[in-house]
C-alpha positions as CSV (number, residue, x, y, z in Angstrom):
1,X,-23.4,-71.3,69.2
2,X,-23.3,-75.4,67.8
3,X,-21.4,-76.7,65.3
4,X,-24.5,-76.1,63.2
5,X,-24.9,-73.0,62.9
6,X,-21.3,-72.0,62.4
7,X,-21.5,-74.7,59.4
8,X,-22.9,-71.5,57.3
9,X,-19.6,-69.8,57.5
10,X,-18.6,-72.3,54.5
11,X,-21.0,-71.1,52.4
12,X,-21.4,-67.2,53.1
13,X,-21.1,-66.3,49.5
14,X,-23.7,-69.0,48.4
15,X,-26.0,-67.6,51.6
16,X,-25.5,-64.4,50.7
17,X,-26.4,-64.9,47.3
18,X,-29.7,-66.9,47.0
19,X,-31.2,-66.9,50.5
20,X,-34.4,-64.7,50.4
21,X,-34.1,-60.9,51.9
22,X,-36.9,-59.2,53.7
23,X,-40.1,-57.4,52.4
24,X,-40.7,-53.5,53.1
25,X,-43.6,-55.0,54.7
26,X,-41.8,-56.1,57.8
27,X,-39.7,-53.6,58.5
28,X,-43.0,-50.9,58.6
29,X,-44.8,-54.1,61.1
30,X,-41.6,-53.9,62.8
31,X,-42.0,-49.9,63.6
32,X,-45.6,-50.2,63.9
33,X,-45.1,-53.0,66.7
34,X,-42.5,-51.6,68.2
35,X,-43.6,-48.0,68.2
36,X,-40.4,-46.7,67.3
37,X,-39.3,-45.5,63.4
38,X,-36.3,-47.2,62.5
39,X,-34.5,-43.8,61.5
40,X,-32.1,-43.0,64.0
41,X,-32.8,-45.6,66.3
42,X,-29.7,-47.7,67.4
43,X,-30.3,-51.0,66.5
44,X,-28.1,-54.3,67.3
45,X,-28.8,-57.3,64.4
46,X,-27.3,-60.1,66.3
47,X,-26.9,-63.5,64.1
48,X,-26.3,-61.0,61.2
49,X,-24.8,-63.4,58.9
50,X,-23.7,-61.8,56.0
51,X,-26.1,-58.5,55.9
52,X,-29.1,-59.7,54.6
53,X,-31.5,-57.9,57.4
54,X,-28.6,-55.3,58.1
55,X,-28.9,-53.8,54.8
56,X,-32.7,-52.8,54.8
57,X,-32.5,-52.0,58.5
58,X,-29.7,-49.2,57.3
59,X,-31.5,-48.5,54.4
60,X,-34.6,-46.9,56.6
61,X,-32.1,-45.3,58.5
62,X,-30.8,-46.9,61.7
63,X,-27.9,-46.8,63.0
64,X,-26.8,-50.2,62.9
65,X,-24.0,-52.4,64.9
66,X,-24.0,-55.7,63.7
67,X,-23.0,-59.0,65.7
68,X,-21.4,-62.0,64.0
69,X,-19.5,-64.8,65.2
70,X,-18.8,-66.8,61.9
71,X,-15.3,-65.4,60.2
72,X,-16.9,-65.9,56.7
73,X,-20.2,-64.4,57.1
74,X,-18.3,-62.0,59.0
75,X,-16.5,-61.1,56.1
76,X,-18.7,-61.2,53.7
77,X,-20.8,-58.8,55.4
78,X,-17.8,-56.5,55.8
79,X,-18.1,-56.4,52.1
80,X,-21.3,-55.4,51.4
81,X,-21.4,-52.9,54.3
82,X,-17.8,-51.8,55.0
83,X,-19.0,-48.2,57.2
84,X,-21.0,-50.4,59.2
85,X,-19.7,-51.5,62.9
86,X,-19.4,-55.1,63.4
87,X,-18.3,-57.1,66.4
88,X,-17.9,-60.9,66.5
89,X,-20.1,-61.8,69.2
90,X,-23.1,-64.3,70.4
91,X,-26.4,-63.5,71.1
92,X,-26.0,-65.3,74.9
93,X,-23.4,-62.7,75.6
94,X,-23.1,-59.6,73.4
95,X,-20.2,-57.4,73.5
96,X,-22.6,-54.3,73.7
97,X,-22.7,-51.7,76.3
98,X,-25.7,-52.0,79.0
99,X,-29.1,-49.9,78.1
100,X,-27.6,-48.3,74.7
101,X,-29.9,-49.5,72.0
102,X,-33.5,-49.1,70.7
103,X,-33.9,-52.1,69.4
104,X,-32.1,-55.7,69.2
105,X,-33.1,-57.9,66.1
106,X,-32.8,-61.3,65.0
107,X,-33.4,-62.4,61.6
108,X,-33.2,-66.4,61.2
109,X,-30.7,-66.4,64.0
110,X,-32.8,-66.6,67.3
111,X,-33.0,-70.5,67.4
112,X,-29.4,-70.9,67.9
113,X,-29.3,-68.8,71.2
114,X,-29.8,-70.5,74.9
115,X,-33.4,-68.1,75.5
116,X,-32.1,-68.5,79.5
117,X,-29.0,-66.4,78.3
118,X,-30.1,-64.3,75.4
119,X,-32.9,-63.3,77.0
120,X,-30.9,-61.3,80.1
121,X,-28.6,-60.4,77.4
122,X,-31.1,-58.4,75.6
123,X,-32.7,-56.9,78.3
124,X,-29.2,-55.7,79.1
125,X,-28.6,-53.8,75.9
126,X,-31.9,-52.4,75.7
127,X,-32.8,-48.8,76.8
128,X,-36.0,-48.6,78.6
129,X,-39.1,-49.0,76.7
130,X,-36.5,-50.8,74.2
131,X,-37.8,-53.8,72.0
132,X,-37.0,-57.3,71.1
133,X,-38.2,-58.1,67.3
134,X,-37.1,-61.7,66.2
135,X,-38.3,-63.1,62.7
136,X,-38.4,-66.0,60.5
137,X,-38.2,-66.3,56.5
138,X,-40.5,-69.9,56.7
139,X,-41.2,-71.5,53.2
140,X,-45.4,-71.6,53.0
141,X,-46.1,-74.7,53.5
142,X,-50.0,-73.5,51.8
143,X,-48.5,-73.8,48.6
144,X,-48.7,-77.2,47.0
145,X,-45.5,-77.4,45.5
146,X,-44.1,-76.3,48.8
147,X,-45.4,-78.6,51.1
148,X,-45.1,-81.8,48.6
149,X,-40.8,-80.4,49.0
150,X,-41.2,-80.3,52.8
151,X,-42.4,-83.4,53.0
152,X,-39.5,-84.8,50.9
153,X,-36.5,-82.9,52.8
154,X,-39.0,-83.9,56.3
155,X,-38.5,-88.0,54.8
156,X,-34.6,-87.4,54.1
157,X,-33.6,-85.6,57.3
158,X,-35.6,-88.1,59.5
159,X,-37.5,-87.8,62.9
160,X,-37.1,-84.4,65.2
161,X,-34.6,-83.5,62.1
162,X,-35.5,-80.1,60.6
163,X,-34.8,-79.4,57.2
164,X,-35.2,-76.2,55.0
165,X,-34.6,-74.2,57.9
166,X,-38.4,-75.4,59.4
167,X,-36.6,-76.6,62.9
168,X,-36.8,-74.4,65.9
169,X,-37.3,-71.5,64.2
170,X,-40.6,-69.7,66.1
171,X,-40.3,-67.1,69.3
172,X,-41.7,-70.3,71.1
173,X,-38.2,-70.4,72.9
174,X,-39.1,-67.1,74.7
175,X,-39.8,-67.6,78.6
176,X,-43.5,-68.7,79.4
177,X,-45.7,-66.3,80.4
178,X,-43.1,-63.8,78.7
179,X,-46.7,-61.2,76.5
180,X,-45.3,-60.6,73.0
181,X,-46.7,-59.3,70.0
182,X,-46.6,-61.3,66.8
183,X,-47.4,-61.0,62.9
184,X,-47.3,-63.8,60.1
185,X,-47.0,-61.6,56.9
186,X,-46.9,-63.3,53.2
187,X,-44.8,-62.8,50.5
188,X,-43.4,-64.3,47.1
189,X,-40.6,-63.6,45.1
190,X,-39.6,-65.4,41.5
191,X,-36.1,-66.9,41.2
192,X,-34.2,-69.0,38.7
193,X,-33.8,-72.7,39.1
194,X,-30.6,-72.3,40.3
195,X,-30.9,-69.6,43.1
196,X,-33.9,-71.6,44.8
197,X,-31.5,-74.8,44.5
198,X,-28.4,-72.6,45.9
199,X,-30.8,-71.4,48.3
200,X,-31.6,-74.8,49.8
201,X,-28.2,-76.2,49.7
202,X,-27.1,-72.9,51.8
203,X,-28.8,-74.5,55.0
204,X,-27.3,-76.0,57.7
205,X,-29.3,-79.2,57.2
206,X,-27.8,-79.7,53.9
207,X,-24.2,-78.4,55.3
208,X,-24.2,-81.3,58.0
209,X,-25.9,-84.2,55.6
210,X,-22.7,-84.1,53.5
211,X,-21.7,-83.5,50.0
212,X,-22.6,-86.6,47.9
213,X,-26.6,-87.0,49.9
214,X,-27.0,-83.1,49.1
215,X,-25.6,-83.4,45.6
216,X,-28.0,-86.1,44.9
217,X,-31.1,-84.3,46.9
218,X,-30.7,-80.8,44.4
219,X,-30.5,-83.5,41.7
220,X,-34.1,-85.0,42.8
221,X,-35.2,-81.9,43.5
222,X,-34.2,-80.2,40.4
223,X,-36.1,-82.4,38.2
224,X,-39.4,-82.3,40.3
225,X,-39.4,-78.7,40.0
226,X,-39.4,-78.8,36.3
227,X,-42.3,-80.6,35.9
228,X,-43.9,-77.4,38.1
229,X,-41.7,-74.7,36.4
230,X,-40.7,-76.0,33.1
231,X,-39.5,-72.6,32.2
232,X,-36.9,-72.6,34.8
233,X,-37.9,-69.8,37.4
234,X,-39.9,-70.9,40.7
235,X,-42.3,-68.7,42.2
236,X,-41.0,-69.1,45.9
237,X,-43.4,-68.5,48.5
238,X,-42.7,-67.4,52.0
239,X,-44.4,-66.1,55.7
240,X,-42.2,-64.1,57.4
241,X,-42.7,-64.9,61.4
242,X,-42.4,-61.6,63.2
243,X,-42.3,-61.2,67.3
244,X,-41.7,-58.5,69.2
245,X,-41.8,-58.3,73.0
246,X,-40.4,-54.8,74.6
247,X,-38.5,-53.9,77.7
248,X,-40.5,-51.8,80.6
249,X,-39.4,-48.5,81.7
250,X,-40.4,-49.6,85.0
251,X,-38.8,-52.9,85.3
252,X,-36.4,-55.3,84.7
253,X,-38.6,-57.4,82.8
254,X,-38.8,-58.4,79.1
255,X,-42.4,-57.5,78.3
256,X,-45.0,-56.2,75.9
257,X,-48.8,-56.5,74.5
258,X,-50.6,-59.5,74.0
259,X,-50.7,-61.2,70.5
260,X,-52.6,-59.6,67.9
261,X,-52.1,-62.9,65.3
């Protein structure tokens, strides 16, 4: 786990507030994919931040432990879901007992794993026949409006910089050769001004560029979203990036059915 990604603890509350949640959609592609219902499957949500995938995942009835190493996000989660088990762990070596879930999952959290430890480390956990599901919130970059903001956050974080979360963030990490299954589903959702400004300011990009260039980038961005929104609410538009590769009853490999996307 960098320096990076633990710079979110400072901001759990602000995270938890304005970053996007899920669609239903997913979580029915991510039974469908993975041929299991979520209900009473043990599921480990490892990244899991302040809740924002562990709540839905509860919600359609698995029986969630959740893995956290940030104190804050920790905490906040704690919070929102104080009957749910939570461990302070990393994804490159998780404090769970070996084949004794159905299903590990990481929402927005895979890129921060080393894939030649988190790999074995999921394998580990899993029971046989077991799945993998990792998945990305990824502003849709389709959209006008949305790709004219990339391009600005791309200009001010510079070269092989990533910026509103767009570094690093696909299943491309996952050994070569490794079959998965993947799914790019689409969905909006309309938020004020503010909460798509809190939103942006929550990620790490803007938690490592420092307060005065991130005051003064919300400030630009504010205004440039006005002319698109003048009434104040943006229609936000995201794909969710789902992959899901399983674990074989028959061996100690990570693996699954070709891509259907």
């Amino acid at each position: 786990m960098t320096d990076r990604a633990l710079s979110f603890d400072v901001v759990a509350g602000q995270y938890d507030a304005a970053r996007p949640g899920y669609p239903p959609v997913l979580f029915d592609a991510v039974e469908e994919l993975s041929g299991r219902s979520l209900r009473g499957s043990r599921v480990v949500d490892v990244g899991a931040g302040t809740g924002i995938a562990t709540r839905p995942l509860c919600a359609r009835g698995a029986e969630v432990i959740a893995v956290e190493p940030g104190p804050g996000m920790a905490a906040q989660l704690r919070r929102g879901l104080p009957d749910t088990p939570l461990v302070r762990g990393l994804g490159d070596a998780l404090p769970i007992a070996d084949a004794s879930v159905d299903l590990v999952t990481y929402a927005q959290s895979w890129h921060w794993t080393d894939p030649a430890r988190s790999v074995p480390e999921a394998l580990r956990v899993l029971r046989p026949g077991g799945a993998l599901a990792l998945w990305w919130n990824v502003a849709d970059s389709t959209v006008p409006w949305v790709a004219a903001q990339e391009e600005r956050l791309h200009r001010l974080a510079g070269e092989g910089e990533s910026s509103h979360g767009s570094g690093g963030r696909r299943a491309e990490s996952l050994p070569a050769g490794l079959p998965r299954v993947r799914r790019v589903l689409h969905w909006t959702r309309t938020v004020p001004l503010d909460t798509h400004l809190a939103n942006l300011g929550s990620h790490s990009f803007f938690r490592v560029l420092g307060e005065e260039a991130t005051a003064a980038c919300l400030v630009g961005e504010r205004a440039e979203l006005l002319k698109i929104f003048p009434a104040g609410y943006v229609d936000e538009a995201y794909s969710v990036e789902l992959t899901v590769t399983f674990r074989d009853s028959a061996s100690s490999v990570l693996q699954g059915p070709l891509s259907d996307a």
